[in-house]
C-alpha positions in Angstrom: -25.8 -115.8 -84.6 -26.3 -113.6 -87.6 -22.3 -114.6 -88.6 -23.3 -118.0 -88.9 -26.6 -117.6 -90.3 -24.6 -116.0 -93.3 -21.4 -118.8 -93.0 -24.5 -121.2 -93.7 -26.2 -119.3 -96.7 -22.7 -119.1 -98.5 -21.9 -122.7 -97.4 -25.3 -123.9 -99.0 -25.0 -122.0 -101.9 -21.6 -123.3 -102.6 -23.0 -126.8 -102.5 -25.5 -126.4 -105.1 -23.1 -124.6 -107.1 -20.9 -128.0 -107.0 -23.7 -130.1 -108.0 -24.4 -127.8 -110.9 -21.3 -127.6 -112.1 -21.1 -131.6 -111.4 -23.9 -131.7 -113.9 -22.4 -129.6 -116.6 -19.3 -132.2 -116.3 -21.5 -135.1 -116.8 -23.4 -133.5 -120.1 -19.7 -132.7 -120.8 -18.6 -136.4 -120.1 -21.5 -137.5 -122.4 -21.0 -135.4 -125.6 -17.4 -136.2 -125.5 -18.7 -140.5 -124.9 -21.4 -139.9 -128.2 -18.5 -138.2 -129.9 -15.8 -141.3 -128.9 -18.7 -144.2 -129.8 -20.0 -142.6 -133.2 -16.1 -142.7 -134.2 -15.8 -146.5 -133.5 -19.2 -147.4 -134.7 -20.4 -145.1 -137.5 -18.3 -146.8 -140.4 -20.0 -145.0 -143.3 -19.9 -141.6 -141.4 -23.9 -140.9 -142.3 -24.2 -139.8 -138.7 -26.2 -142.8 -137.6 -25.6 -146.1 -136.0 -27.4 -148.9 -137.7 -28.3 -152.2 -136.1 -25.2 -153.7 -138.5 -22.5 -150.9 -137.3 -24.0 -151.2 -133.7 -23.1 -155.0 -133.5 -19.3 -153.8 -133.1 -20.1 -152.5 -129.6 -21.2 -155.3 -127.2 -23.2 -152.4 -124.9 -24.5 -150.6 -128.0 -25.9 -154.2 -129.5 -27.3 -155.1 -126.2 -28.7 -152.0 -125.5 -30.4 -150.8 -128.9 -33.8 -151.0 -129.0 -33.8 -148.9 -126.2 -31.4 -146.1 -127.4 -33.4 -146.2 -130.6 -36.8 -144.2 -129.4 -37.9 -143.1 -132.5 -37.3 -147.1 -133.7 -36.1 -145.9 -137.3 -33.5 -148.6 -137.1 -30.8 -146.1 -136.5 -29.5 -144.2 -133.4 -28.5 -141.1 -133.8 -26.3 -138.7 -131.5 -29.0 -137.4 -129.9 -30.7 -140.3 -129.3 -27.4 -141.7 -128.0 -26.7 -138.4 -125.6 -30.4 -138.9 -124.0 -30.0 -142.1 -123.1 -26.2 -141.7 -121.6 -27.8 -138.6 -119.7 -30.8 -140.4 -118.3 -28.1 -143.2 -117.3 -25.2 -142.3 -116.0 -22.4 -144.1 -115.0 -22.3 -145.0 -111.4 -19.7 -143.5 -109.3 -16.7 -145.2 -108.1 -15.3 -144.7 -104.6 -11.9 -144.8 -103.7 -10.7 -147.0 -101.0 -7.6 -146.7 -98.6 
């Protein structure tokens, strides 16, 4: 009994080490997407999307006023990284 009482400790701790390192992917995954997205869109390389540059993306134009919380008329890269961390991006299954 005390063998599996310790199998199941190590077994639970390993889980929650998955879904933190999971998490450390995504925030990964997400500076890497800012990083990709300000290289298409930023055209004058101040370190801002405007509402102008953002019309190049179809999901940045649609989704603007909301990535733009401090409504300056610009997103920046954090503004950008908040809202792809408070949304990510569903996960696909595989299918045999």
């Amino acid at each position: 009994m005390k063998y599996l009482l310790i199998l199941g400790m190590f077994l639970g701790f390993g889980t929650f080490a998955h879904v933190a390192l999971a998490e450390d992917d995504a925030d990964d995954d997400n500076a890497q997407r800012v990083e990709r997205i300000f290289g298409r869109l930023d055209t004058n390389g101040d370190g801002l999307i405007s509402r102008e540059e953002a019309q190049k993306g179809p999901r940045m134009r649609r989704r603007f006023d909301i990535i733009d919380t401090d409504k300056d008329g610009f997103v920046s890269r954090a503004e950008l990284k908040a809202f792809l961390d408070a949304h990510p991006r569903p996960k696909h299954t595989h299918r045999n």
